[in-house]
mmCIF entry with sequence, helices, sheets and N, C-alpha, C, O atoms, coordinates in Angstrom:
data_MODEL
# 
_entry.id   MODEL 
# 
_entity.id                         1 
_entity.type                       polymer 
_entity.pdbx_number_of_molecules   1 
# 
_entity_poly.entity_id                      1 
_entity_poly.type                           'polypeptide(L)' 
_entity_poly.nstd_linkage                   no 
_entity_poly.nstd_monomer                   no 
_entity_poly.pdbx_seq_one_letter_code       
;(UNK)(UNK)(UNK)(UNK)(UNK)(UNK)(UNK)(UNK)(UNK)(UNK)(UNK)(UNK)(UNK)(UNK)(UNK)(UNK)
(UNK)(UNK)(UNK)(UNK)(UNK)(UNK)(UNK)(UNK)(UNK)(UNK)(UNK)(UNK)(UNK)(UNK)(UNK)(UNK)
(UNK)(UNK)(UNK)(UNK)(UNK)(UNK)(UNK)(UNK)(UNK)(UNK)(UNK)(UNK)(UNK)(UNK)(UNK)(UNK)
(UNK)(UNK)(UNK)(UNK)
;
_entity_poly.pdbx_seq_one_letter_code_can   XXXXXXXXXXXXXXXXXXXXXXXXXXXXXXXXXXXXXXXXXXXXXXXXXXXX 
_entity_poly.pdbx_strand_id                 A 
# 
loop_
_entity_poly_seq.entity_id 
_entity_poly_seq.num 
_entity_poly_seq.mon_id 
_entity_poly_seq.hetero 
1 1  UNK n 
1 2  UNK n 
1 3  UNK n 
1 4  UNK n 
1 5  UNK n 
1 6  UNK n 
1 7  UNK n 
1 8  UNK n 
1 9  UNK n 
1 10 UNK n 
1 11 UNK n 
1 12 UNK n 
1 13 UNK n 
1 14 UNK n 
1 15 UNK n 
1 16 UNK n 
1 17 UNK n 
1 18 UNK n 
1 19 UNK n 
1 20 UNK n 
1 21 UNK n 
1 22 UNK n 
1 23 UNK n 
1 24 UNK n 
1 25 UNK n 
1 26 UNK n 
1 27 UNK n 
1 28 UNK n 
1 29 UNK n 
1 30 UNK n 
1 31 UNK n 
1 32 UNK n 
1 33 UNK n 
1 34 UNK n 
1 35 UNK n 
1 36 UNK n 
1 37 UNK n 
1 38 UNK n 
1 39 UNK n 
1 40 UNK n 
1 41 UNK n 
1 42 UNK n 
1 43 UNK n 
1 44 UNK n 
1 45 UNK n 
1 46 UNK n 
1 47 UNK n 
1 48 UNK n 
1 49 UNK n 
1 50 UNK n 
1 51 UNK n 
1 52 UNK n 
# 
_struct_asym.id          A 
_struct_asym.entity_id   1 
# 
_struct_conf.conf_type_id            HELX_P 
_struct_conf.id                      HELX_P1 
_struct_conf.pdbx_PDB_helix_id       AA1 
_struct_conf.beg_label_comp_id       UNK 
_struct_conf.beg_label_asym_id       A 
_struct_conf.beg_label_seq_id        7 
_struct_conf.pdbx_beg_PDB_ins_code   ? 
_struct_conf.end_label_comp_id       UNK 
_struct_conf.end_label_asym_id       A 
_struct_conf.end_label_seq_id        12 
_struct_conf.pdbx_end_PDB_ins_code   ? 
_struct_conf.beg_auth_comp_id        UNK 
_struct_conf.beg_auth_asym_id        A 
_struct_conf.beg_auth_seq_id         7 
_struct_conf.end_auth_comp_id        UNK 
_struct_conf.end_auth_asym_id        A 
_struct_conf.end_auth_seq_id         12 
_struct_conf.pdbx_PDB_helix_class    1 
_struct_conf.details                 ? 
_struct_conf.pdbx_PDB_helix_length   6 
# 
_struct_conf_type.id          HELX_P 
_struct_conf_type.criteria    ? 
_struct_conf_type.reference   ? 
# 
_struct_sheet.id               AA1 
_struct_sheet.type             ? 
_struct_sheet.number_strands   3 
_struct_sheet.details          ? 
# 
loop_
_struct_sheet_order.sheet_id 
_struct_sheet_order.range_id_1 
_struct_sheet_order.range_id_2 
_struct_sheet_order.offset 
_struct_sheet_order.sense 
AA1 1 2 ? anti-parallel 
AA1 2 3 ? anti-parallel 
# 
loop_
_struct_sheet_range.sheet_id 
_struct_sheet_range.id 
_struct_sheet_range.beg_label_comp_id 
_struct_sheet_range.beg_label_asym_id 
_struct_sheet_range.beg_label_seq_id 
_struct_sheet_range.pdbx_beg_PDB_ins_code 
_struct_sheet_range.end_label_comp_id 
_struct_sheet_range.end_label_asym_id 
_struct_sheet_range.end_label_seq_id 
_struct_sheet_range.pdbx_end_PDB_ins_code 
_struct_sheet_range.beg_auth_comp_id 
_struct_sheet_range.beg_auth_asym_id 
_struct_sheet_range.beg_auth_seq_id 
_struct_sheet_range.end_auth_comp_id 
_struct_sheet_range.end_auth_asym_id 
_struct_sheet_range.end_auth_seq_id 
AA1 1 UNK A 30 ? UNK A 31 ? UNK A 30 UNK A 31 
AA1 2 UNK A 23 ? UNK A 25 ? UNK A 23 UNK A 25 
AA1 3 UNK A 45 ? UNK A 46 ? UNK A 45 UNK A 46 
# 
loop_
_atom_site.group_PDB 
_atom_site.id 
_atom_site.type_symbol 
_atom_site.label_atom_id 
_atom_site.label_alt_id 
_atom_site.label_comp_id 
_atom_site.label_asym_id 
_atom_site.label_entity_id 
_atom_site.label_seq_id 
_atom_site.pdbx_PDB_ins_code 
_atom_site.Cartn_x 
_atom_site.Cartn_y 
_atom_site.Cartn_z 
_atom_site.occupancy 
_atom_site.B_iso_or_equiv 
_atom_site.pdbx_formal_charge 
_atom_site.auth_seq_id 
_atom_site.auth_comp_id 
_atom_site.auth_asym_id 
_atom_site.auth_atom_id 
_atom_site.pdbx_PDB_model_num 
ATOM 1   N N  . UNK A 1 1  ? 0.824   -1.190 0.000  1.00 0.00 ? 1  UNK A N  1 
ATOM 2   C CA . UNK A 1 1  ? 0.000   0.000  0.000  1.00 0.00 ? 1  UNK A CA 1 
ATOM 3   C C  . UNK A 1 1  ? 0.866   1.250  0.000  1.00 0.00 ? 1  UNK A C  1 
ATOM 4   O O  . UNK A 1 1  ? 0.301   2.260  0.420  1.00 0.00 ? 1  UNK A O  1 
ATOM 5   N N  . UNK A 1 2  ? 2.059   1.366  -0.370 1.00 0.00 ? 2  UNK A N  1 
ATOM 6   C CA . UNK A 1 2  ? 2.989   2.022  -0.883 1.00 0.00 ? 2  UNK A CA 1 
ATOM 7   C C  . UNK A 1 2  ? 2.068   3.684  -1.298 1.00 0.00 ? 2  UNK A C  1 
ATOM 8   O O  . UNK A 1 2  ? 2.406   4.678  -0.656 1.00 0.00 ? 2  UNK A O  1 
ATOM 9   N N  . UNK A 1 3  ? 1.344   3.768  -1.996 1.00 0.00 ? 3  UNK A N  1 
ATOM 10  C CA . UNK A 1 3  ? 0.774   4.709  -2.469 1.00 0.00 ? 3  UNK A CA 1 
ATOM 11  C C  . UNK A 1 3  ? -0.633  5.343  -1.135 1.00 0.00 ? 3  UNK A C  1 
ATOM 12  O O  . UNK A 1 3  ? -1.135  6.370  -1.590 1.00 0.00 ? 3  UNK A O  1 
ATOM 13  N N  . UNK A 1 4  ? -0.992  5.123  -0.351 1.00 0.00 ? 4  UNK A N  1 
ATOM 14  C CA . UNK A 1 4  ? -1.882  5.171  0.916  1.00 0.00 ? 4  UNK A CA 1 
ATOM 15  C C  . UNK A 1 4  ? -1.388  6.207  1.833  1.00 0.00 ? 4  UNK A C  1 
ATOM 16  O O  . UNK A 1 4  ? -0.391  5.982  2.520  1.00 0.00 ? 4  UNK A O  1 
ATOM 17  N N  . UNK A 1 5  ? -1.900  7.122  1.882  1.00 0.00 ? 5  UNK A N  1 
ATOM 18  C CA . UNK A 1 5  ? -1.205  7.697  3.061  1.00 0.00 ? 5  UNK A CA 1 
ATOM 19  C C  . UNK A 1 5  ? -1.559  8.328  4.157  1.00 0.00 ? 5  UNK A C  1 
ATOM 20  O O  . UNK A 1 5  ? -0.912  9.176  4.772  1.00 0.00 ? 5  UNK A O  1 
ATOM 21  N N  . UNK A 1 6  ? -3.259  7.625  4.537  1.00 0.00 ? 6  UNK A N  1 
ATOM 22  C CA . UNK A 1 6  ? -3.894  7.953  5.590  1.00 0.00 ? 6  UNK A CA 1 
ATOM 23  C C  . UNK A 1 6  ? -4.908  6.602  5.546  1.00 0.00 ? 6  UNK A C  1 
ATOM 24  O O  . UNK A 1 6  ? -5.354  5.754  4.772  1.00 0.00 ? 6  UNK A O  1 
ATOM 25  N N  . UNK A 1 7  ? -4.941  7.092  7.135  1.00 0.00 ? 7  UNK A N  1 
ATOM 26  C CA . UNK A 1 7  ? -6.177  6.087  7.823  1.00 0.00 ? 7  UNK A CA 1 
ATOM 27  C C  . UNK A 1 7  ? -7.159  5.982  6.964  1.00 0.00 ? 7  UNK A C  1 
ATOM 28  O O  . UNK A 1 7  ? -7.334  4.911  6.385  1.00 0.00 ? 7  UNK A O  1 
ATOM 29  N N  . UNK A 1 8  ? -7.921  6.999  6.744  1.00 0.00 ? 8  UNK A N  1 
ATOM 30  C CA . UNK A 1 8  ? -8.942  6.796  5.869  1.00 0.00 ? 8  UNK A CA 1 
ATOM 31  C C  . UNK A 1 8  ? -8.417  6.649  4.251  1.00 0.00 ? 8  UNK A C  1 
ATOM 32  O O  . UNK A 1 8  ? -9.394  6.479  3.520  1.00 0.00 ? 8  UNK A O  1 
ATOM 33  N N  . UNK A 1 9  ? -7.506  6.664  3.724  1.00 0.00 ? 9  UNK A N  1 
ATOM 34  C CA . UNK A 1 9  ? -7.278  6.170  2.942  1.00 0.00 ? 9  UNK A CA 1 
ATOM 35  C C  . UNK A 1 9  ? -7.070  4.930  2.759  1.00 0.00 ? 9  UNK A C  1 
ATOM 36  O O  . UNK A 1 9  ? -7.195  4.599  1.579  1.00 0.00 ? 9  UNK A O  1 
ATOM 37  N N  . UNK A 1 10 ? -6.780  4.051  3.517  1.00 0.00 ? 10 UNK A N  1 
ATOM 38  C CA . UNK A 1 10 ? -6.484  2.753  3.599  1.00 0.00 ? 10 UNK A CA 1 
ATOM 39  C C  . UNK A 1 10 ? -8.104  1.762  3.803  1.00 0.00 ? 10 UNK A C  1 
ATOM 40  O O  . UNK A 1 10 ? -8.535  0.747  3.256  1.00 0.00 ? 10 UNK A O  1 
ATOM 41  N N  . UNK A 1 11 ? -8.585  2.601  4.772  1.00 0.00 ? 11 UNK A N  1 
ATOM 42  C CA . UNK A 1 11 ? -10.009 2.146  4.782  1.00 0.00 ? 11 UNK A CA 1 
ATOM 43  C C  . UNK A 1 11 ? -11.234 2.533  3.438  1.00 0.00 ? 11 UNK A C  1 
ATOM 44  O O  . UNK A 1 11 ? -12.189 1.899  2.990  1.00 0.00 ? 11 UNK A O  1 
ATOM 45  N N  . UNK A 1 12 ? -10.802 3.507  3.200  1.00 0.00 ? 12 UNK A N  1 
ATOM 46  C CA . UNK A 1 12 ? -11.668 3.455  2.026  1.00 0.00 ? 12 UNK A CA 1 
ATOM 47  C C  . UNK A 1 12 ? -11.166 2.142  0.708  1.00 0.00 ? 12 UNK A C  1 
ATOM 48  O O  . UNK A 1 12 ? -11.977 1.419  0.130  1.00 0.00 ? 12 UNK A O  1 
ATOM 49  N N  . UNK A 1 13 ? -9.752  2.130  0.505  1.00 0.00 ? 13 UNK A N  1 
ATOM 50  C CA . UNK A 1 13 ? -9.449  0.871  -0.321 1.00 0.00 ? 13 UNK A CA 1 
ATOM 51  C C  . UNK A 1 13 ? -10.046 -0.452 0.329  1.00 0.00 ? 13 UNK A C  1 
ATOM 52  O O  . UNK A 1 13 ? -9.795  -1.556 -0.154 1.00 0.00 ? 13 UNK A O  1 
ATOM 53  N N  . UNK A 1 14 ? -10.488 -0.358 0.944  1.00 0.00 ? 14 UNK A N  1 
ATOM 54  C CA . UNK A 1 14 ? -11.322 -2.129 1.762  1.00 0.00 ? 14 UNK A CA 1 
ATOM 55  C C  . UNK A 1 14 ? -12.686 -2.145 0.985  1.00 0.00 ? 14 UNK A C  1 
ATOM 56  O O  . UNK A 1 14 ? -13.207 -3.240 0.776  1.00 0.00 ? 14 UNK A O  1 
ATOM 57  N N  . UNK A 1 15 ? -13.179 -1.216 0.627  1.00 0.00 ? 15 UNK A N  1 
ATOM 58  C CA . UNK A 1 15 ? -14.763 -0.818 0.189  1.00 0.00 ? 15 UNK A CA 1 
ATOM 59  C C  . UNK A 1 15 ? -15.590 -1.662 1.246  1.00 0.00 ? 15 UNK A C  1 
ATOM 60  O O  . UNK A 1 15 ? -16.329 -2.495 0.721  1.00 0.00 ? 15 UNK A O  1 
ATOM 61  N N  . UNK A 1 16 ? -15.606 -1.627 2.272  1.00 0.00 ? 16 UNK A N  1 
ATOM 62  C CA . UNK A 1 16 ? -16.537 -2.114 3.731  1.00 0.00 ? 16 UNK A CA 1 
ATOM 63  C C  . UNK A 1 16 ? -17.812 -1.222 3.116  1.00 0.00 ? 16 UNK A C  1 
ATOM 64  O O  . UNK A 1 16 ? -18.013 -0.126 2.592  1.00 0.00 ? 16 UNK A O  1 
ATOM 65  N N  . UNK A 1 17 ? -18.480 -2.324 3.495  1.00 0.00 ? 17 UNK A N  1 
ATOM 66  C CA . UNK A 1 17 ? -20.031 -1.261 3.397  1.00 0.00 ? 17 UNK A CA 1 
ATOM 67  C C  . UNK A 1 17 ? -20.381 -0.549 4.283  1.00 0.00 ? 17 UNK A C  1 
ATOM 68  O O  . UNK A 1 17 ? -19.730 -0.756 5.307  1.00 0.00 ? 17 UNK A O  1 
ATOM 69  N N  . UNK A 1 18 ? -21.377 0.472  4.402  1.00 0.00 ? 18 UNK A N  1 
ATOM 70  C CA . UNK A 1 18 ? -21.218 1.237  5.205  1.00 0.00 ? 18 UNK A CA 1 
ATOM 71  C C  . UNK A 1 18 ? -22.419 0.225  6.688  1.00 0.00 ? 18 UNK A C  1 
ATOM 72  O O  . UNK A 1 18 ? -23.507 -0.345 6.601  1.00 0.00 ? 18 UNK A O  1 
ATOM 73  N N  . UNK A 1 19 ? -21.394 0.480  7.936  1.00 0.00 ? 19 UNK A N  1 
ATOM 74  C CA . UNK A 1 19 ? -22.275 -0.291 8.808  1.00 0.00 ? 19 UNK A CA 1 
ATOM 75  C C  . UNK A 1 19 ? -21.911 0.902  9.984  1.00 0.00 ? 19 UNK A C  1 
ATOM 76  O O  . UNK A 1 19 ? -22.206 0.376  11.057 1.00 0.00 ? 19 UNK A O  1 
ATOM 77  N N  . UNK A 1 20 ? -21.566 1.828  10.154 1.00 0.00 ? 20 UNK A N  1 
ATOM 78  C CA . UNK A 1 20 ? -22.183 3.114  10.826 1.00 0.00 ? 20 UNK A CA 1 
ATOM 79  C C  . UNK A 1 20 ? -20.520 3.607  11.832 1.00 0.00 ? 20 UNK A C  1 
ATOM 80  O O  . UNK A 1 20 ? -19.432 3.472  11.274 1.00 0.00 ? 20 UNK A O  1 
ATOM 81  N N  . UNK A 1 21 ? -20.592 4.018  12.936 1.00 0.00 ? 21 UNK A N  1 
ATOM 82  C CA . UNK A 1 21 ? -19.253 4.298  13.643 1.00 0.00 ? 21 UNK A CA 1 
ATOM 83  C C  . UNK A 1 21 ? -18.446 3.679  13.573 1.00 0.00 ? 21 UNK A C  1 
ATOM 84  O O  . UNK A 1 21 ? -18.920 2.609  13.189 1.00 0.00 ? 21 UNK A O  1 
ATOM 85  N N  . UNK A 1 22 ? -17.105 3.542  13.720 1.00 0.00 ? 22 UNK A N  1 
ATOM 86  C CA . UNK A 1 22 ? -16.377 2.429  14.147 1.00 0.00 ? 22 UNK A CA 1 
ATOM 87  C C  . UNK A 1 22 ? -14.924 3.145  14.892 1.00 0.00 ? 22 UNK A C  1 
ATOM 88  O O  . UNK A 1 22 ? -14.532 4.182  14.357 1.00 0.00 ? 22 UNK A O  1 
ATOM 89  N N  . UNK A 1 23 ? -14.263 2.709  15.896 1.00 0.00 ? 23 UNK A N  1 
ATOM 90  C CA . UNK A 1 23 ? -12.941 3.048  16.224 1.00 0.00 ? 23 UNK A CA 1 
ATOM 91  C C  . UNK A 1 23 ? -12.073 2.518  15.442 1.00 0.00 ? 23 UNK A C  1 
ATOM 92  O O  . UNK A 1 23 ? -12.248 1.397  14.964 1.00 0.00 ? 23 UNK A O  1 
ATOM 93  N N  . UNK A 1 24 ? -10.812 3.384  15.153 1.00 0.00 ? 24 UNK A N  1 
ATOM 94  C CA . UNK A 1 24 ? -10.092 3.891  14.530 1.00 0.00 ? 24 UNK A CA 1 
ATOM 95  C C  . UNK A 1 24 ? -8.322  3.320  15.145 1.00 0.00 ? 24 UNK A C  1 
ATOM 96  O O  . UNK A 1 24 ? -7.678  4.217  15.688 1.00 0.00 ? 24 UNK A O  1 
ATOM 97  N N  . UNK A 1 25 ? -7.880  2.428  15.081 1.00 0.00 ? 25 UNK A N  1 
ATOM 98  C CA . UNK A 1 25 ? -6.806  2.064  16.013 1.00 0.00 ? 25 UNK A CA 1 
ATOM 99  C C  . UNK A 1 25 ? -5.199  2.240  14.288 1.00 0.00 ? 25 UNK A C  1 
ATOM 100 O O  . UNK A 1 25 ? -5.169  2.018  13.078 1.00 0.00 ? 25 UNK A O  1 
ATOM 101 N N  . UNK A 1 26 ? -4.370  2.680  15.219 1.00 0.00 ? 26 UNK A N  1 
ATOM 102 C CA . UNK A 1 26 ? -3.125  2.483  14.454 1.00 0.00 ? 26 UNK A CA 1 
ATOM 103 C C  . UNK A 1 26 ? -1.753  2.093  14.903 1.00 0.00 ? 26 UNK A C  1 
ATOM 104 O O  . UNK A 1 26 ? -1.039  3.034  15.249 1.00 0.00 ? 26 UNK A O  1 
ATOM 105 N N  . UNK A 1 27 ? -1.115  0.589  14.982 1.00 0.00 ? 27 UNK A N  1 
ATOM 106 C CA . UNK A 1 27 ? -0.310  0.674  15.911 1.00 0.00 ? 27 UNK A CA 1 
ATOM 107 C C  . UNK A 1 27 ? -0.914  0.653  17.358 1.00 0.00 ? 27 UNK A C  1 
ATOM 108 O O  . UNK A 1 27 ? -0.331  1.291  18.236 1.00 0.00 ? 27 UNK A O  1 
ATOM 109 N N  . UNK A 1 28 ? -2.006  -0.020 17.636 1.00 0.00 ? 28 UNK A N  1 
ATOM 110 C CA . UNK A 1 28 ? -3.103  -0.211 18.577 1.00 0.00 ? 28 UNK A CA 1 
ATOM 111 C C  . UNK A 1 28 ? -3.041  1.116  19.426 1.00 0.00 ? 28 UNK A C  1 
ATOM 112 O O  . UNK A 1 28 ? -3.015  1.244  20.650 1.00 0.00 ? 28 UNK A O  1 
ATOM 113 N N  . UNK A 1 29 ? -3.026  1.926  18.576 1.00 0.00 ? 29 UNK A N  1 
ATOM 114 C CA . UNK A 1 29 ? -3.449  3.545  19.789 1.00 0.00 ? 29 UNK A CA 1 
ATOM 115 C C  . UNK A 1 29 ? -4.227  4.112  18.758 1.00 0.00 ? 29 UNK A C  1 
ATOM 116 O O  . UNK A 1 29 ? -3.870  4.153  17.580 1.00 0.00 ? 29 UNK A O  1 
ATOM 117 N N  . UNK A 1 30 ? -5.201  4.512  19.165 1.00 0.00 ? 30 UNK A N  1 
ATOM 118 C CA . UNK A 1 30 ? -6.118  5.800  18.446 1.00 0.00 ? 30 UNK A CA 1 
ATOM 119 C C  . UNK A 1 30 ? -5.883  6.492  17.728 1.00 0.00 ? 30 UNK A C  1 
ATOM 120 O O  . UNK A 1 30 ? -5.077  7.407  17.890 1.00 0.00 ? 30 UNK A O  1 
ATOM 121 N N  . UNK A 1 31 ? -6.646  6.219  16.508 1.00 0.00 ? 31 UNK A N  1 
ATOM 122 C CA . UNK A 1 31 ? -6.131  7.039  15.453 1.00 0.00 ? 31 UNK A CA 1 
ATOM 123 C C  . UNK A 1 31 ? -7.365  7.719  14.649 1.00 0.00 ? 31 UNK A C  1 
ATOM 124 O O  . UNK A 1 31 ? -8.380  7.026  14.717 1.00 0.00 ? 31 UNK A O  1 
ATOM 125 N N  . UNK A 1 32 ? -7.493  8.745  14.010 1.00 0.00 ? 32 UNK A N  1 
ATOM 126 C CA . UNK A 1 32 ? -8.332  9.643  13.155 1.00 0.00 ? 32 UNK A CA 1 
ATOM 127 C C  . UNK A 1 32 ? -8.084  9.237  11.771 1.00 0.00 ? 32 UNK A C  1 
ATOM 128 O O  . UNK A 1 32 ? -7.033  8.812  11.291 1.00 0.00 ? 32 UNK A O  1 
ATOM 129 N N  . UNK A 1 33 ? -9.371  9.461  11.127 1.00 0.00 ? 33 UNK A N  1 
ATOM 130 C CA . UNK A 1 33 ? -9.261  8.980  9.523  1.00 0.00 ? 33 UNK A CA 1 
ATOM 131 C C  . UNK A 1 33 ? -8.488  10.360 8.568  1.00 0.00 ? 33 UNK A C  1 
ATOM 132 O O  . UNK A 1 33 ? -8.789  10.598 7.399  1.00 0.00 ? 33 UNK A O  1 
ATOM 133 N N  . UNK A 1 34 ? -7.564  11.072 9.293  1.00 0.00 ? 34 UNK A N  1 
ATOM 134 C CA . UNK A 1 34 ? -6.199  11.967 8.582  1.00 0.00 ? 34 UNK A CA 1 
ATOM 135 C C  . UNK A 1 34 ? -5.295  11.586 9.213  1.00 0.00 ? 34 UNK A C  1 
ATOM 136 O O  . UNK A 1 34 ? -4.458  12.480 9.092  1.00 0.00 ? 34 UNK A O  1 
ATOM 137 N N  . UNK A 1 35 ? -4.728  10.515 10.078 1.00 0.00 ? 35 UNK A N  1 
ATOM 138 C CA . UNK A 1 35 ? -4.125  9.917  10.465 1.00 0.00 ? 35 UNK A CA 1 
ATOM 139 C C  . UNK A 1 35 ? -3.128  9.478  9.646  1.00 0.00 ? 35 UNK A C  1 
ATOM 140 O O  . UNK A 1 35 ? -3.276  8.320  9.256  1.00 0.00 ? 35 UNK A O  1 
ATOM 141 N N  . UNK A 1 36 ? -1.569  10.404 9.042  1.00 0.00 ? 36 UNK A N  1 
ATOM 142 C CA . UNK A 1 36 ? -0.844  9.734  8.115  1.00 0.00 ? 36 UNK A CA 1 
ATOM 143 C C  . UNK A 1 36 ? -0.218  8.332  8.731  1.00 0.00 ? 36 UNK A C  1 
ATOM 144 O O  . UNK A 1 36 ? 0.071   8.109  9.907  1.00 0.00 ? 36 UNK A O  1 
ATOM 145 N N  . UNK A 1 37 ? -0.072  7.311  7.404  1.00 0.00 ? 37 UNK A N  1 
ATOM 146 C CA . UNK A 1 37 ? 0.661   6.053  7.599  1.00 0.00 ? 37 UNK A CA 1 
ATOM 147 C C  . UNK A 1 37 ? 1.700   6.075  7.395  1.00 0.00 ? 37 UNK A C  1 
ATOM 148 O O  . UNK A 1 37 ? 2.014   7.047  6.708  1.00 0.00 ? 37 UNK A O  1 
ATOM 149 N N  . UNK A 1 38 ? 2.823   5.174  7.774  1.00 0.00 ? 38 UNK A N  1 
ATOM 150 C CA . UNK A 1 38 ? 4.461   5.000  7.502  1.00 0.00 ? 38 UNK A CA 1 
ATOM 151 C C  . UNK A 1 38 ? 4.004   3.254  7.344  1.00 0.00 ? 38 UNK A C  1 
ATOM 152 O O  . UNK A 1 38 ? 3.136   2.547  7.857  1.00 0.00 ? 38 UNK A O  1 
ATOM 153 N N  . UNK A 1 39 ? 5.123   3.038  6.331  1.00 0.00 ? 39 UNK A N  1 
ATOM 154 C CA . UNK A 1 39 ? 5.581   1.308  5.668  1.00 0.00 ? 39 UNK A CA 1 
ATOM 155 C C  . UNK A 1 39 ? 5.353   0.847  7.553  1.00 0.00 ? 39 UNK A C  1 
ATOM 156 O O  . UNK A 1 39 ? 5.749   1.384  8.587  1.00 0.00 ? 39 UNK A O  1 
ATOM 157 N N  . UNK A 1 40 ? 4.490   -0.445 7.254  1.00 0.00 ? 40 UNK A N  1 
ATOM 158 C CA . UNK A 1 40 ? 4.651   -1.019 8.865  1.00 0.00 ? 40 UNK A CA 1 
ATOM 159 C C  . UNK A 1 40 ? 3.174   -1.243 9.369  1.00 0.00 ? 40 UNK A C  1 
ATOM 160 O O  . UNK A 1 40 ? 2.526   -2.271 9.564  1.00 0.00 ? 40 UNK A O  1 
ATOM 161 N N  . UNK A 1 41 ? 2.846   0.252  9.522  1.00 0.00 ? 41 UNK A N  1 
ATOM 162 C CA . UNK A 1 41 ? 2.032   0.571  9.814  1.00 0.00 ? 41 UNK A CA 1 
ATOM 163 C C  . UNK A 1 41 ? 0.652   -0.616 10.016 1.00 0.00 ? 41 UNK A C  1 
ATOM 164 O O  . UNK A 1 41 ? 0.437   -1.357 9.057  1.00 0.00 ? 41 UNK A O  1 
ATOM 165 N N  . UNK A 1 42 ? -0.105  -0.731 11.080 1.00 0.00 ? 42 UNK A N  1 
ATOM 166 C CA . UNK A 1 42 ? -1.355  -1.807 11.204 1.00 0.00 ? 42 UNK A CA 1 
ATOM 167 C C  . UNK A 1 42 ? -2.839  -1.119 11.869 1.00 0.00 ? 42 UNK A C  1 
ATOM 168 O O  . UNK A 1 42 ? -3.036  -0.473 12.898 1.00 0.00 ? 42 UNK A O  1 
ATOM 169 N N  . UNK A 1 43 ? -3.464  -1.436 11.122 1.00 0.00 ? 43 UNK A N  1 
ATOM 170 C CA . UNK A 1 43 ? -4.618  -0.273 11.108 1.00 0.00 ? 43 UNK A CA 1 
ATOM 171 C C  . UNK A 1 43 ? -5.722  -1.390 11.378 1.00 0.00 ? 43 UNK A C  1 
ATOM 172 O O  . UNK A 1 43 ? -6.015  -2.257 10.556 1.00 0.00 ? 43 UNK A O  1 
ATOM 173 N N  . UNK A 1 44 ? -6.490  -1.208 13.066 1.00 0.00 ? 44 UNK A N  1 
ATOM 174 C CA . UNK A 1 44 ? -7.836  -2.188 13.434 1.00 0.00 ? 44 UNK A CA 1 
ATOM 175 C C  . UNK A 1 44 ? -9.070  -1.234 13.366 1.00 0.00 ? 44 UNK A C  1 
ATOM 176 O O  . UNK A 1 44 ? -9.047  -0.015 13.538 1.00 0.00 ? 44 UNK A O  1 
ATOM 177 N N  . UNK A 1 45 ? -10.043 -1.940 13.111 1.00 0.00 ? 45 UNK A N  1 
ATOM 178 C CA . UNK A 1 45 ? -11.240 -1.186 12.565 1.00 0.00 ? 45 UNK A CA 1 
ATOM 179 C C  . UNK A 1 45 ? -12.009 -2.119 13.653 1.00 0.00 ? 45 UNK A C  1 
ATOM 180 O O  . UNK A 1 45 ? -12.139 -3.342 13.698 1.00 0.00 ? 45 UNK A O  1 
ATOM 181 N N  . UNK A 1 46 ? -12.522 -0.965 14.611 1.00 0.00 ? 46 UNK A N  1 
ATOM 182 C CA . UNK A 1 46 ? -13.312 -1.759 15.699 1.00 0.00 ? 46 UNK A CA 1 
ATOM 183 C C  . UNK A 1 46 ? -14.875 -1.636 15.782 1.00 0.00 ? 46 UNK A C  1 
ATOM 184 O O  . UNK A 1 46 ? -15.110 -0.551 16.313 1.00 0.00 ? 46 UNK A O  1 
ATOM 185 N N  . UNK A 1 47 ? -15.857 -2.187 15.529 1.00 0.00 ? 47 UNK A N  1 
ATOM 186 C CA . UNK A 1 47 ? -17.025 -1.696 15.417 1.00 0.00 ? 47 UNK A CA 1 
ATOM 187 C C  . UNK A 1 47 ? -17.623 -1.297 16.712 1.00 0.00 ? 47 UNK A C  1 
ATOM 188 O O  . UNK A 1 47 ? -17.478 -2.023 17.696 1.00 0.00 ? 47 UNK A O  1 
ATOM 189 N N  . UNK A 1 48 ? -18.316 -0.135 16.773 1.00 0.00 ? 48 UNK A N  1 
ATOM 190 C CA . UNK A 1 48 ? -18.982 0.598  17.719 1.00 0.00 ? 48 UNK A CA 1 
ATOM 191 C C  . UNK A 1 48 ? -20.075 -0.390 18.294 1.00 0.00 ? 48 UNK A C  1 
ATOM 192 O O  . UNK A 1 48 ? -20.792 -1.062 17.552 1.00 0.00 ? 48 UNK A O  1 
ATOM 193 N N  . UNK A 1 49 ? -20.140 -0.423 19.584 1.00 0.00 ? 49 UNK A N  1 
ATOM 194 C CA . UNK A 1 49 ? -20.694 -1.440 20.022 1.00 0.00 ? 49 UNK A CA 1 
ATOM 195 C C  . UNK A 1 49 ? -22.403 -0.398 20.986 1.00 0.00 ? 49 UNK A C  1 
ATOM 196 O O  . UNK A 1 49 ? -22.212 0.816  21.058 1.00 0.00 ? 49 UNK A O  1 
ATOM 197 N N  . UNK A 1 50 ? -23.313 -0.725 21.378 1.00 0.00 ? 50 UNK A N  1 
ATOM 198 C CA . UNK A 1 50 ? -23.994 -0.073 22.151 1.00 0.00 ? 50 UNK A CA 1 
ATOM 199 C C  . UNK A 1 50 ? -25.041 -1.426 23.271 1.00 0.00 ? 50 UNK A C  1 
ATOM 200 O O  . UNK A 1 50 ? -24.940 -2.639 23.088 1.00 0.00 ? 50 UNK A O  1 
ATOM 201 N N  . UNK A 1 51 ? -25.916 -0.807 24.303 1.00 0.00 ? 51 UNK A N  1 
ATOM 202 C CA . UNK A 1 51 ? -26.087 -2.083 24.799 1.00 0.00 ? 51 UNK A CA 1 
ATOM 203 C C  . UNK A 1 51 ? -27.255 -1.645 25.471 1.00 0.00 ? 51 UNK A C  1 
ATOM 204 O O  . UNK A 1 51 ? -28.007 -0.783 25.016 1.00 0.00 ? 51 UNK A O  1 
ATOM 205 N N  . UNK A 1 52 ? -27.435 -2.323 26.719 1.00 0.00 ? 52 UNK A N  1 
ATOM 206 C CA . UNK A 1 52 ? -28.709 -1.591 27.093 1.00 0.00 ? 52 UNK A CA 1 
ATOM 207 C C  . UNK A 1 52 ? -29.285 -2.123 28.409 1.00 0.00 ? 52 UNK A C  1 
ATOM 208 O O  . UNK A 1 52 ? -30.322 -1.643 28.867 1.00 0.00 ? 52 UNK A O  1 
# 
């Protein structure tokens, strides 16, 4: 992914459908979808959970 150079860039190349919030992890710490990437880099997509 040489050419990628943000969080949300990387996630938009997945084409995930849209299923609503989700946390944002990079290098398992918090990250924003302008979040630039470096070679390495590991990006978790956590789905927003709610309960009741």
């Amino acid at each position: 992914m040489s050419d990628v150079a943000t969080v949300g860039d990387a996630v938009a190349r997945l084409e995930l459908p849209e299923t609503g919030e989700m946390l944002l992890l990079l290098n398992g710490d918090m990250a924003f979808w302008q979040t630039e990437l470096s070679d390495g880099d590991i990006v978790t997509l956590v789905p927003a959970m709610s309960g009741g």
